[in-house]
C-alpha positions in Angstrom: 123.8 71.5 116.6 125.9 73.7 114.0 129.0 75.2 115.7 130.4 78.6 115.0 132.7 77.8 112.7 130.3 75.8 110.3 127.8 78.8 111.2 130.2 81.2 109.3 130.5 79.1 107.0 127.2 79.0 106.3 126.6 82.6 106.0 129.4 82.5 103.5 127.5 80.4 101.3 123.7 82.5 102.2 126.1 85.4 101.0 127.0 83.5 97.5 123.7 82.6 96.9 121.9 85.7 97.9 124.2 88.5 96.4 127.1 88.9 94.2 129.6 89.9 96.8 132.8 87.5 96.2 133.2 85.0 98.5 136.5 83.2 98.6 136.6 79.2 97.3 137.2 77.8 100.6 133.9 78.1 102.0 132.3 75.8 98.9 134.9 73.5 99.2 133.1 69.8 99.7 130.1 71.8 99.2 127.5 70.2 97.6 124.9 73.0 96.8 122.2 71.9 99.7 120.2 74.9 101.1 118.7 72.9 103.8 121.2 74.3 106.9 122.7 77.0 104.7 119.1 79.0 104.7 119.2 78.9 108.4 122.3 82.0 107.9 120.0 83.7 105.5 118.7 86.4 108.0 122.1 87.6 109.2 123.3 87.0 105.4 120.8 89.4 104.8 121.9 91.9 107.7 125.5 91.8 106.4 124.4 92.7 102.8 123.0 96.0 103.7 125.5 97.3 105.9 126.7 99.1 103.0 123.5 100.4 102.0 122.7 101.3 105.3 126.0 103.3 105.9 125.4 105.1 102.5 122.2 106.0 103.5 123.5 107.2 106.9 126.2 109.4 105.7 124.1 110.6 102.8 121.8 111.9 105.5 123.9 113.2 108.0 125.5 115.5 105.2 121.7 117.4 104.4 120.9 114.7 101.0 117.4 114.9 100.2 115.5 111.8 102.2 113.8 111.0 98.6 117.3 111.4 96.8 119.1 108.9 99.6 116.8 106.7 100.0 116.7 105.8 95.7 120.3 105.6 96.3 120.4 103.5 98.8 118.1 101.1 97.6 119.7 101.4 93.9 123.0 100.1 96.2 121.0 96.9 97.5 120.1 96.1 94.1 123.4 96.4 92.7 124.7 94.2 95.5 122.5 91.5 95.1 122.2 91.5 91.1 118.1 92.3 91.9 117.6 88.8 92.8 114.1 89.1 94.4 113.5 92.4 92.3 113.5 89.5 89.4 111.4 86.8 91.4 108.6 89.7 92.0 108.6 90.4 88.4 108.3 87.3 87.4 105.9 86.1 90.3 103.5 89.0 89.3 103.4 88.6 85.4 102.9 84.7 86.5 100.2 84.9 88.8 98.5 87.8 87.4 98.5 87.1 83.9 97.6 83.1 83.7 94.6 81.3 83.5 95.8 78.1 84.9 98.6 76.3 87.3 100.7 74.9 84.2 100.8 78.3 82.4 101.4 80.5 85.7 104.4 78.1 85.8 105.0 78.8 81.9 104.7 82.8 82.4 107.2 82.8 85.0 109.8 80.7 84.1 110.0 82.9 81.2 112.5 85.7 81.2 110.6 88.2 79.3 109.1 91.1 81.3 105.1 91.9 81.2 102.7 94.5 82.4 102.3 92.9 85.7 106.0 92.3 86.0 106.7 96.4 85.1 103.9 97.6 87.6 105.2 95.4 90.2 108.5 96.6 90.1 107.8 100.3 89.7 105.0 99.4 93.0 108.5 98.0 94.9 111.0 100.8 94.4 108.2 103.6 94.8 107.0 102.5 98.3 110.5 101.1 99.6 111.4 104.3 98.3 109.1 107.1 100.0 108.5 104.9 102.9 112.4 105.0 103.8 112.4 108.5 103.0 109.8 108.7 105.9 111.6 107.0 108.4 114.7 109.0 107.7 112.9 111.9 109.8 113.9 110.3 112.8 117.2 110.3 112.1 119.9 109.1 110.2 121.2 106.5 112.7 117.6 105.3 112.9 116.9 105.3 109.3 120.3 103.0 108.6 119.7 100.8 111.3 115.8 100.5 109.6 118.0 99.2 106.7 119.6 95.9 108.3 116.5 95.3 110.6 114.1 95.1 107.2 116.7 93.0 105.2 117.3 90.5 107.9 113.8 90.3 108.4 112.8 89.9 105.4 115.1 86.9 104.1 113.4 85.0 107.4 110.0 85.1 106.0 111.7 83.7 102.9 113.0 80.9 104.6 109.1 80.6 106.0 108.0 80.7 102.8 110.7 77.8 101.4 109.5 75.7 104.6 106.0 76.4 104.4 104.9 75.5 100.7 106.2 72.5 98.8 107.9 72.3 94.9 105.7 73.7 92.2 108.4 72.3 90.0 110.1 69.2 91.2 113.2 70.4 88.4 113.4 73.8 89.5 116.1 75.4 91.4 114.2 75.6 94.4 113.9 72.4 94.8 117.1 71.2 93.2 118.6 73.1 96.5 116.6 71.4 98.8 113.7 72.9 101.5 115.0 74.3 104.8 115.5 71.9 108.0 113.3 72.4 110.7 116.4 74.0 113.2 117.5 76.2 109.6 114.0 77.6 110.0 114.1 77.9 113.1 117.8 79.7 113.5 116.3 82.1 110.3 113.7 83.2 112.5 115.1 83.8 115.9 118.1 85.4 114.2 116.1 87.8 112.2 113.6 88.3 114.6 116.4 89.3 117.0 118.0 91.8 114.2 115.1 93.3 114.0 114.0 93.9 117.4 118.1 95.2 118.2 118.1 97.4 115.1 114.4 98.8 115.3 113.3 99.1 119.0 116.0 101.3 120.5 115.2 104.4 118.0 111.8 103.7 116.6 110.6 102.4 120.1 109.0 98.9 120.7 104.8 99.7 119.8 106.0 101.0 116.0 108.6 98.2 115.6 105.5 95.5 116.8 103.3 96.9 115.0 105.3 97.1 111.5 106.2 93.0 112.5 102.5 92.0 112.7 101.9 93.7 109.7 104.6 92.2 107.6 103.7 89.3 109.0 100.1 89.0 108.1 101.4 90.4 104.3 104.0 87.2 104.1 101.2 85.0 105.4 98.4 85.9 102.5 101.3 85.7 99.9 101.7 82.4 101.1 98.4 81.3 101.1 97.7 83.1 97.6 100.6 81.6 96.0 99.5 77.8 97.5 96.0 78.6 95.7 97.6 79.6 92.5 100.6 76.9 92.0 100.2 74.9 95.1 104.3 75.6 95.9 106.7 77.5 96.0 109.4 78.4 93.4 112.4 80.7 93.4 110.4 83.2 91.9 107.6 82.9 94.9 110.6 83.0 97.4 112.5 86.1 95.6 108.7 87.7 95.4 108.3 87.0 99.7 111.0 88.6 100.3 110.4 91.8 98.6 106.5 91.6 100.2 107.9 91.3 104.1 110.1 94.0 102.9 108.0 96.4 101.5 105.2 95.8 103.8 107.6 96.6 106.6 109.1 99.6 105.6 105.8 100.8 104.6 104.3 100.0 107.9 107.3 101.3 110.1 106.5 105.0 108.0 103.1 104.8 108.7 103.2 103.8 112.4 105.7 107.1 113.2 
């Protein structure tokens, strides 16, 4: 059982690894690199990056900003905050997937850093929908619309915990598995603690049949990812878990827009 203080700890370290807000040395100190409990802060890692975003969106709101306007902004401040770290594994996951004939050059396509058609669509795809779809859920208010913020981020980095846990390597010398697969209790904690950011942030203003809804729907869009990703590579890699994230979040604010 992790205690608090190791628990902070831990989302110190989801912070480090999922953004580029500084944190201070003395949370990696004996630290030796090992997602396997560290993923289980992920969720509320996620939560605590978009507070910023989500109070930028709410003020932006609140003082008459165009929903379109605030909501680009807003997302443009995520990005910035965590150095478009599943923007990249999208990109990269889509150009992979989409553009190779076999396992072993999927693999090759994506571990390369050059951009393709896939990649560019993908990404344009990502920002559009996140885009208007926040803008839509903005018009119930701007409390609502920030709280949407948190509830989707948090969510979101739990499916890509599931996603780590549920699909092996592809590459037994990538990064993903240099860092180790999540522990049965990290996936667990990810997915209580997310699902419970959610349901806090979402129910109370968007009321519990849309925030359902949206869940099942994200759900079922992490789920086929998986499984497409298994027929493709048969595993993950950090590209397929930077690419998860950005599905469950797109697919829920999409959903949660659709389902006012």
């Amino acid at each position: 059982m992790v205690g608090p203080d190791e628990f902070l700890k831990d989302i110190a370290r989801a912070l480090g690894f999922l953004s580029r807000v500084p944190i201070p040395g003395r949370f990696f100190a004996g630290y030796d690199g090992s997602m396997r409990r560290t993923s289980g802060a992920f969720a509320v890692a996620g939560a605590v990056i978009a507070l910023p975003a989500a109070l930028l969106l709410g003020v932006l709101l609140h003082f008459g900003v165009r929903p379109e306007l605030a909501a680009l902004v807003t997302l443009a401040l995520q990005i910035l905050l965590t150095g478009g770290l599943h923007e990249d594994g999208l990109a990269d996951c889509a150009d992979g997937l989409g553009g190779g004939g076999t396992r072993e050059r999927m693999l090759e396509i994506m571990k390369d850093s050059r951009l393709g058609v896939y990649g560019g669509l993908a990404l344009i795809l990502s920002l559009g929908l996140r885009t208007e779809a926040l803008a839509g859920i903005a018009a119930t208010g701007p409390v609502a619309a920030a709280l949407a913020v948190i509830a989707v981020n948090a969510a979101a980095r739990a499916a890509l915990v599931w996603h780590w846990s549920f699909l092996p390597p592809a590459r037994v010398d990538g990064v993903a598995a240099a860092v180790g697969q999540p522990a049965g209790a990290a996936l667990i904690t990810a997915l209580i603690s997310g699902g419970l950011i959610y349901a806090i942030a979402t129910v109370s203003d968007l009321g519990l049949a849309r925030a359902l809804v949206s869940a099942v729907v994200a759900t079922l869009a992490t789920i086929l990812f998986a499984r497409l990703v298994r027929g493709k590579i048969q595993g993950h890699t950090g590209d397929t878990l930077g690419a998860s994230e950005q599905i469950c979040e797109i697919a829920l604010y999409v959903a949660l827009a659709i389902a006012a």
